[in-house]
C-alpha positions as CSV (number, residue, x, y, z in Angstrom):
1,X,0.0,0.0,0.0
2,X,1.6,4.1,-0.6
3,X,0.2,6.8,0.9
4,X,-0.9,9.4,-2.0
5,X,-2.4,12.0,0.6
6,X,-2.2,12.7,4.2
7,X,-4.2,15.7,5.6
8,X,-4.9,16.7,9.1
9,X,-8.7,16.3,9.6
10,X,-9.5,17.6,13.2
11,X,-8.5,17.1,17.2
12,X,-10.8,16.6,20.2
13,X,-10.9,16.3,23.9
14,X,-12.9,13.7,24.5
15,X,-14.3,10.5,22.4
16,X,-17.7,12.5,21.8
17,X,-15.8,15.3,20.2
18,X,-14.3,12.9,17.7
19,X,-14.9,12.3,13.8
20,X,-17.6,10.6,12.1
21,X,-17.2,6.8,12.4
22,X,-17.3,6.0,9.3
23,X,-13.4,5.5,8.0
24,X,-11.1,3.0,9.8
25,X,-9.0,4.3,12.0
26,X,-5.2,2.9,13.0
27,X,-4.2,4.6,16.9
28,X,-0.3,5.7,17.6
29,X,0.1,5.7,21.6
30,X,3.4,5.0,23.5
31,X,4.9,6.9,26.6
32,X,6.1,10.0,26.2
33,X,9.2,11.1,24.2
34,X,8.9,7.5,22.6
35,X,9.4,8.8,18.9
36,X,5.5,9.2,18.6
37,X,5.3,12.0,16.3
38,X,8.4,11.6,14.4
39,X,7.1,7.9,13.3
40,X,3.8,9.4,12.3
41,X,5.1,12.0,10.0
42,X,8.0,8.8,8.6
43,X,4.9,6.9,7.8
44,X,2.5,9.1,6.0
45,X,5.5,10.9,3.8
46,X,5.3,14.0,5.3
47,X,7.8,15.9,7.7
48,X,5.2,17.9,9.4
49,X,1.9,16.3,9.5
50,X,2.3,16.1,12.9
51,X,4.3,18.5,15.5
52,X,7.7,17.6,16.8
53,X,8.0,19.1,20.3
54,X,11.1,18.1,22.5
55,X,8.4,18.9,25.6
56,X,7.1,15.1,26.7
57,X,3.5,15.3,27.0
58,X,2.9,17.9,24.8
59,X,0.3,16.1,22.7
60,X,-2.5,16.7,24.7
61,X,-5.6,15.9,22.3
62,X,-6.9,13.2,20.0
63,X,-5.2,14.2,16.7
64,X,-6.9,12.3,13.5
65,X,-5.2,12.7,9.9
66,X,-7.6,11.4,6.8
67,X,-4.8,9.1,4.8
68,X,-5.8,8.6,0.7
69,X,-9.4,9.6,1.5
70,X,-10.1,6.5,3.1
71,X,-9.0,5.7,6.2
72,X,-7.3,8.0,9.5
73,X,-4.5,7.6,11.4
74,X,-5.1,8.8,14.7
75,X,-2.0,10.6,17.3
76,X,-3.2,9.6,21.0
77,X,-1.7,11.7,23.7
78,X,1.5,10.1,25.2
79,X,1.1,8.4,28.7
80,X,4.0,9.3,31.5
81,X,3.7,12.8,31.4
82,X,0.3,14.8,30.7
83,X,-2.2,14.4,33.1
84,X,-3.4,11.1,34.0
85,X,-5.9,8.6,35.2
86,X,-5.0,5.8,37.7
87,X,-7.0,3.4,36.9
88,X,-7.4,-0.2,36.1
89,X,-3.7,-0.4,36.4
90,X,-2.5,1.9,33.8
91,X,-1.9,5.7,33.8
92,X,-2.9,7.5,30.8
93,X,-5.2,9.7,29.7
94,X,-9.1,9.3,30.4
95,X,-9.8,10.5,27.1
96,X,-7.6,7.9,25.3
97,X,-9.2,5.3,27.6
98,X,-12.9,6.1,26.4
99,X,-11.3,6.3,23.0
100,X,-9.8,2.5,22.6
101,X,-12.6,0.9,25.0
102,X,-15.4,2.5,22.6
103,X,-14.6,3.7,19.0
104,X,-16.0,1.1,17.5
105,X,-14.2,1.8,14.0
106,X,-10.7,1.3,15.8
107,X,-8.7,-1.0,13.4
108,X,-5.7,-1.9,15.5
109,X,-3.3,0.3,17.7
110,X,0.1,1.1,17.3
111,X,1.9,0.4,20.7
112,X,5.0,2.4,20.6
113,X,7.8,1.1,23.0
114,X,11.7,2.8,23.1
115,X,13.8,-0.2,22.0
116,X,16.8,1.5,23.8
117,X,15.1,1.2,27.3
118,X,14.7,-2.3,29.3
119,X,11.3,-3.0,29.5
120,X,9.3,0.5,31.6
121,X,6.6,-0.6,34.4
122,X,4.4,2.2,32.4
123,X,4.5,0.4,29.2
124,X,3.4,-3.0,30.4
125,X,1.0,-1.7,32.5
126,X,-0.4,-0.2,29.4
127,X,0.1,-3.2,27.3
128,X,-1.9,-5.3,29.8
129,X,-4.6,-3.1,30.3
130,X,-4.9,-3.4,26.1
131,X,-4.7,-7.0,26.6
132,X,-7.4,-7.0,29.6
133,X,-9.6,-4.8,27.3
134,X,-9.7,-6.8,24.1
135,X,-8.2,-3.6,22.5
136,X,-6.6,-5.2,19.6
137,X,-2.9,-3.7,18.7
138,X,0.3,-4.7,17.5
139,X,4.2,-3.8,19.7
140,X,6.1,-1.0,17.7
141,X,9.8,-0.9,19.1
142,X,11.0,2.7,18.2
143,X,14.4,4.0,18.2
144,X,16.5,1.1,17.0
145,X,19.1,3.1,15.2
146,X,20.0,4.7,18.7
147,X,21.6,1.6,20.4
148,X,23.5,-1.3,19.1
149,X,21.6,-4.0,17.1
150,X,22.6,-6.1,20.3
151,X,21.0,-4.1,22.5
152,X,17.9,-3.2,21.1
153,X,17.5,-6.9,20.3
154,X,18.1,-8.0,23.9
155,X,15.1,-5.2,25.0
156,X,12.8,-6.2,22.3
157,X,13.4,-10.1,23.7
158,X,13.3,-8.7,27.6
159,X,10.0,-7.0,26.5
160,X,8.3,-9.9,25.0
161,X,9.0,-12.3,27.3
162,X,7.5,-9.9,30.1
163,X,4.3,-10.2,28.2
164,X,4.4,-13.4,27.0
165,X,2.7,-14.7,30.3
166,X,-0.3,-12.8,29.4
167,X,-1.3,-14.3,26.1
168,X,-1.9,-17.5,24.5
169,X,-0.3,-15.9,20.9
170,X,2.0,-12.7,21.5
171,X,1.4,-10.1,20.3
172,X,3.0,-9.2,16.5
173,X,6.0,-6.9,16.9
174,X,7.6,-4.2,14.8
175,X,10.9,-2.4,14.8
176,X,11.3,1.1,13.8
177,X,13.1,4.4,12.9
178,X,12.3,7.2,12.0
179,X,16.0,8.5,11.1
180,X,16.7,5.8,8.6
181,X,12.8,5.1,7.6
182,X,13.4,1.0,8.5
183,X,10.3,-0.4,9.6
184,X,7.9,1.9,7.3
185,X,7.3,-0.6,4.5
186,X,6.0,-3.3,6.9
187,X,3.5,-0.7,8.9
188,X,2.1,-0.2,5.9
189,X,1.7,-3.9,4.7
190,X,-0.1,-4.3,8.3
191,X,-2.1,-1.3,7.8
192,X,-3.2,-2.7,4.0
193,X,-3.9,-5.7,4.8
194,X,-6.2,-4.7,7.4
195,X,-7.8,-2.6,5.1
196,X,-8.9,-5.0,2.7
197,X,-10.0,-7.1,5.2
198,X,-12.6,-4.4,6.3
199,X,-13.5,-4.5,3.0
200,X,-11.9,-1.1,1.9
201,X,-10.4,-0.2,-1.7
202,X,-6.8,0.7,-1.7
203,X,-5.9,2.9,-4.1
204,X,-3.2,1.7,-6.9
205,X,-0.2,3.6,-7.0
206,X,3.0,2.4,-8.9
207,X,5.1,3.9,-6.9
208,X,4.9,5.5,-3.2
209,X,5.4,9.3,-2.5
210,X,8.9,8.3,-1.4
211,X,10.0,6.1,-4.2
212,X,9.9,3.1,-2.2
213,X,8.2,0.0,-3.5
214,X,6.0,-2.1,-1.3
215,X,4.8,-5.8,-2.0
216,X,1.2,-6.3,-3.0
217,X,0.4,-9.1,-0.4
218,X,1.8,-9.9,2.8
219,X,1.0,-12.4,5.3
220,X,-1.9,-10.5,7.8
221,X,0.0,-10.5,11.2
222,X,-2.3,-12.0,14.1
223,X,-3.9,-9.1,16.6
224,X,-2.7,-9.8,20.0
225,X,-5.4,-12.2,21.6
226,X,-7.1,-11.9,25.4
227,X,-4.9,-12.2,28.4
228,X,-5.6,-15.7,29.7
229,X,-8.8,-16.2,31.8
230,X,-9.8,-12.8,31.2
231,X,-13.6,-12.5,30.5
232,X,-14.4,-10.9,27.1
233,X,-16.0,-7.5,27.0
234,X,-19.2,-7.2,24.4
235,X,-18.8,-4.1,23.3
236,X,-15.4,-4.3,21.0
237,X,-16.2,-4.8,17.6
238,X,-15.3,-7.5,15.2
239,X,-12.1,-6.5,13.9
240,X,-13.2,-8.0,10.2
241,X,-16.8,-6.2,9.5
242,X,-16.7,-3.7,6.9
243,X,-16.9,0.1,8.1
């Protein structure tokens, strides 16, 4: 899949502030300073499409961006920082926890963790809280051009094998960076995929935006599944209907 056009569409406070539901949406959330912004703008294309700001926190809204017409990508406000909810074992913002719990045309989520940190309390937390949830998401490893291949490697594996006793499948996992682009193709393979499993057209492009050339089928990577034992909440939606 390319990107042709990325546009910024509107932000809200709150999930009854937000869009129209009727375009699938793909959520980026991590912990502050996590590379957040920087990966957004890598992915669509665009340097700018969203703000850079060495402040952590800043991103204090719901940010959505309409990509080719069709579907959004949605910035979520960074967790560790801004103000924040205690609550069900995670801290992050009460707006972004209305948001994954009930937009029901959420595709998948982005879950952006700094491969050059061991694995942070905050960022399990989250992950199980999206696990206990039924949000479905994928792990995004950021950063991986700022440590050695070694190390980022070793907190990936630390990271996953914190998880792991959560889950009957783990979740699929990413590594990224925004420096040297690595990692963009296969975000938007994901995204694609998931697309025309919803039952939206793609666009054909021959080439993308950035002159790179992405396959036209990949293998659909499995959502993360329920943490074991957990009971299953009604009111997700099924991740295949068409929007």
């Amino acid at each position: 899949m390319n990107i042709s056009s990325a546009i910024f569409e509107s932000s809200a406070p709150d999930l009854e502030s937000c869009p129209d539901e009727s375009l699938p949406e793909f959520a980026f959330i991590g912990r502050s300073n996590v590379g957040k912004s920087s990966l957004l703008n890598m992915l669509s294309g665009q340097r700018k499409l969203a703000r850079v700001s060495p402040t952590p926190g800043f991103t204090k809204l719901i940010n959505f961006f309409i990509m080719n017409n069709r579907w959004r990508l949605v910035d979520l406000p960074g967790y560790g920082f801004a103000q924040v909810a205690r609550k069900d074992s995670a801290r992050f913002n009460e707006a972004v926890t209305h948001y994954l719990q009930h937009r029901p045309n959420l595709c998948c989520v982005l879950a952006l963790i700094d491969s050059s940190l061991p694995p942070q309390k905050i960022d399990l937390e989250f992950v199980e809280w999206m696990a206990r949830n039924t949000v479905p998401f994928v792990l995004v490893f950021t950063k991986i051009d700022t440590s050695t291949p070694a190390k980022a490697a070793k907190n990936i594996k630390a990271f996953n094998d914190r998880i792991s006793v959560w889950f009957e499948i783990p979740p699929e996992t990413f590594s990224t960076s925004a420096t040297t682009r690595h990692g963009r193709q296969e975000l938007l393979d994901l995204i694609g995929k998931s697309l025309k499993v919803t039952g939206q057209e793609i666009p054909e492009e021959s080439s993308s935006p950035t002159g790179e050339d992405l396959p036209d089928s990949v293998e659909t990577p499995a959502p993360a599944r329920e943490v074991k034992n957990r009971k299953p909440k009604s009111k997700r939606p099924n991740p295949a209907r068409p929007w």
